[in-house]
matplotlib code that plots the C-alpha trace (Angstrom):
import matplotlib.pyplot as plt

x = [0.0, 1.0, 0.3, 0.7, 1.1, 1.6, 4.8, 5.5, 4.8, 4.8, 4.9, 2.8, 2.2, -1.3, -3.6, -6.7, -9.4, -12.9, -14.8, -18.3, -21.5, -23.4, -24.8, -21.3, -21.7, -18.9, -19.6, -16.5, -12.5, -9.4, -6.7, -3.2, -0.5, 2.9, 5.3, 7.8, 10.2, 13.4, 12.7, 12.2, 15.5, 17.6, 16.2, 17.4, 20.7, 21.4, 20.0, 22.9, 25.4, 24.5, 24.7, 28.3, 29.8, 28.6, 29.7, 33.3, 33.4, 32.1, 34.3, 37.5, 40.8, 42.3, 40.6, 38.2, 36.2, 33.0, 33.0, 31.5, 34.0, 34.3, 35.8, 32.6, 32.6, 29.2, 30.5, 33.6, 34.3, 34.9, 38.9, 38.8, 37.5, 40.0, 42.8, 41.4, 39.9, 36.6, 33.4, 31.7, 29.1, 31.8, 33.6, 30.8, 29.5, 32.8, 35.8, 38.4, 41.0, 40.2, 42.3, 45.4, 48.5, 48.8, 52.4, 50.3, 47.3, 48.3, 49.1, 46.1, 43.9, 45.8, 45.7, 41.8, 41.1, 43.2, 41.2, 37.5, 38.7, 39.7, 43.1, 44.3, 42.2, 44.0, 46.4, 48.6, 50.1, 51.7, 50.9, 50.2, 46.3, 45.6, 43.5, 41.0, 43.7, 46.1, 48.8, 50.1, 49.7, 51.6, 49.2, 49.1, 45.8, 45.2, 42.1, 39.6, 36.8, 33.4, 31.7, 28.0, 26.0, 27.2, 30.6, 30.1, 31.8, 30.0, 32.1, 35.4, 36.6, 39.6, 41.5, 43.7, 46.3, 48.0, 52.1, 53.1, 55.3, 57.1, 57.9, 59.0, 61.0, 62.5, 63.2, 65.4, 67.3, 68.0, 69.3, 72.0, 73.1, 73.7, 75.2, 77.5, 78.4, 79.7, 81.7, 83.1, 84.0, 85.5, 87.9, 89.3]
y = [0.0, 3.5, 6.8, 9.5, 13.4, 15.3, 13.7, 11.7, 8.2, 6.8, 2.9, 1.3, -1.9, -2.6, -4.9, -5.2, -7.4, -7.2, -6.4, -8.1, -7.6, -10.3, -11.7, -12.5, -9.4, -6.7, -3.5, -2.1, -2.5, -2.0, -0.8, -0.9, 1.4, 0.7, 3.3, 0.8, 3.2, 2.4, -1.6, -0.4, 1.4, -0.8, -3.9, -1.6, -0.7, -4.4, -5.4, -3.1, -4.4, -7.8, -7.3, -4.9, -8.0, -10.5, -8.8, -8.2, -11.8, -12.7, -10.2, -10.3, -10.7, -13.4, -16.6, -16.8, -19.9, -20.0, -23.4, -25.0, -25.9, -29.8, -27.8, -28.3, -25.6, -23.7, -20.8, -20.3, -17.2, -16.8, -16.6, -19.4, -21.4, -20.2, -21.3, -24.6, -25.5, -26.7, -25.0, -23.5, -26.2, -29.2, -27.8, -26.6, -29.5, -30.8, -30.4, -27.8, -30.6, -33.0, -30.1, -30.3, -31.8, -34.8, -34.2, -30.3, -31.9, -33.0, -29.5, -28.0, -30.5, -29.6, -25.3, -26.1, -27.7, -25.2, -22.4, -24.6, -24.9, -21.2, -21.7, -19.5, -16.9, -17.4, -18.4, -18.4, -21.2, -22.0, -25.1, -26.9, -27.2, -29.9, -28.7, -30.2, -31.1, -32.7, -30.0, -28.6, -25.0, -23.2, -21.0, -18.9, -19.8, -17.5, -18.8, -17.1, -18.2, -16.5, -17.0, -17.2, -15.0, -17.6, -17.7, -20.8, -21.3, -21.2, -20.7, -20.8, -18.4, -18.7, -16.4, -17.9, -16.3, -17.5, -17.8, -20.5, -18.1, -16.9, -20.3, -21.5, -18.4, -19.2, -22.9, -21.4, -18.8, -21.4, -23.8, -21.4, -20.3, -23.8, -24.1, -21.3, -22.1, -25.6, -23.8, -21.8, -24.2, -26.6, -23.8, -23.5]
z = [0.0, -0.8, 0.6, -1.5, -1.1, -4.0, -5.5, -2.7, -1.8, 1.7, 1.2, 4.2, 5.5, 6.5, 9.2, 9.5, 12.0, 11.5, 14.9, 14.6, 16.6, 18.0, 15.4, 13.6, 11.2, 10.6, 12.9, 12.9, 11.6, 13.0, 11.1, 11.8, 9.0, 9.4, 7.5, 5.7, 4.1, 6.1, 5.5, 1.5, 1.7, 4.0, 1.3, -1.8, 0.2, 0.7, -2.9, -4.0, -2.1, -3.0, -6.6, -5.9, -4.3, -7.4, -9.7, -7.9, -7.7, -11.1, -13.0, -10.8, -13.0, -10.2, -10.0, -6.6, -5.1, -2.6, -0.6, 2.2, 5.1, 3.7, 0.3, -1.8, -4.3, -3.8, -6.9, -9.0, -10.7, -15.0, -14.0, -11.9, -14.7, -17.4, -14.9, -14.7, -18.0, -16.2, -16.9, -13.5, -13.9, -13.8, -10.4, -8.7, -6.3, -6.5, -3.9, -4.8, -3.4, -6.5, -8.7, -5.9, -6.9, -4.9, -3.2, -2.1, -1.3, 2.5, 3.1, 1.8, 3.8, 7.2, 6.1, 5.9, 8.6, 11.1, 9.3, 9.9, 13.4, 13.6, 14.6, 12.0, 10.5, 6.9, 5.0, 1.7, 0.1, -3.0, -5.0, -8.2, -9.5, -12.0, -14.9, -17.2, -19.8, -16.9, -16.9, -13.7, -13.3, -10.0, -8.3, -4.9, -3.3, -0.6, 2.1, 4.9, 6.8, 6.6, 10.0, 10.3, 13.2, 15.4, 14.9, 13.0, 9.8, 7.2, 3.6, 3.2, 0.4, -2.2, -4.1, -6.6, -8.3, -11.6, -10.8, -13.1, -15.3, -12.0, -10.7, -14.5, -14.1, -10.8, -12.2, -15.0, -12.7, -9.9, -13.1, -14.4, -10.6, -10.6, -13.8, -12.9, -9.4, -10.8, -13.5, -11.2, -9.3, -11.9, -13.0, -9.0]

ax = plt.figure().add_subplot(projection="3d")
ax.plot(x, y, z, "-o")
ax.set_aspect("equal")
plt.show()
C-alpha cells in the first residue's frame, strides 16, 4: 500500500481485524499502517550491495572460489574457470581438493582444517592445480573463513592467483646459478 502526497509516496504496511456484533456481522474494523520506508530502503541498500559484491566476484581478473568448510565448491568465478579448464558447472558441487596436486594436497587439507577450526584466520600457500587437460599450473591460493551470526563457519573463500610463469621463471634462474656455481668451481 502506498500513501501519496503530492509527489511523494509513503509505502505502508497494512492490518486489519474485523470487529463483529453479535450476530457474527462486521460492525467495525481495526486498522493498523505501518510506514515501511526504512525496511524499502535498508532492502534496496542491501540489494545493491549484493549485486556490488557478485559482480566483484564474477568479473575479478584473479581466480576466486566459494565453498562449504568440507571444500565443496558452492561458486567459482569466470577466471577461476579459465585457470582450470573446467566450466563452473563441472567444479561446482565438487571439492576444490580433487584439482590439488597430490604431493600439495596434505598441506592444503591440514591449512583447511586449522582455518575450519579457527586456529588461523587465513592463510597463503603456494601449489600446483591440475587442470581439465592434466597440466600442472603453479598457483598462490590464498584462504579465509566466513563466519556465520554464530561464529560458526559457514564458507570458506579462495583467491587464486596464476604464478606458473614466475615459478618456470625461478626454475630457469635457480638452473643457471647452478650451472654457474659448478663452473666456477670446476675452474678453482
Amino acid at each position: 500500500l502506498e500513501v501519496r502526497d503530492g509527489g511523494n509516496a509513503t509505502p505502508l504496511q497494512a492490518w486489519g481485524v474485523p470487529i463483529l456484533d453479535e450476530v457474527g456481522k462486521v460492525k467495525y474494523c481495526v486498522g493498523v499502517f505501518l510506514d515501511i520506508t526504512e525496511r524499502r530502503q535498508s532492502m534496496r541498500a542491501l540489494q545493491e550491495r549484493e549485486e556490488f559484491f557478485r559482480t566483484l566476484f564474477d568479473d575479478s581478473p584473479i581466480g576466486m572460489t566459494l565453498a562449504f568448510p568440507d571444500s565443496t565448491l558452492i561458486n567459482v568465478n569466470r577466471a577461476f574457470t579459465h585457470l582450470t579448464g573446467y566450466t563452473k558447472e563441472e567444479l561446482v558441487g565438487g571439492s576444490y581438493r580433487n584439482l590439488s596436486h597430490p604431493l600439495d594436497a596434505a598441506r592444503e587439507s591440514y591449512l583447511d582444517e586449522s582455518l575450519v577450526e579457527k586456529k588461523i584466520p587465513h592463510y597463503s600457500l603456494e601449489k600446483r592445480l591440475l587442470t581439465k587437460e592434466g597440466r600442472e599450473v603453479w598457483c598462490k591460493k590464498s584462504s579465509s573463513l566466513i563466519l556465520g551470526v554464530n561464529e560458526d563457519p559457514l564458507f570458506i573463500l579462495g583467491v587464486v592467483e596464476n604464478i606458473h610463469d614466475q615459478k618456470e621463471a625461478e626454475t630457469v634462474l635457480r638452473n643457471s646459478e647452478e650451472r654457474f656455481r659448478v663452473l666456477t668451481e670446476s675452474i678453482n
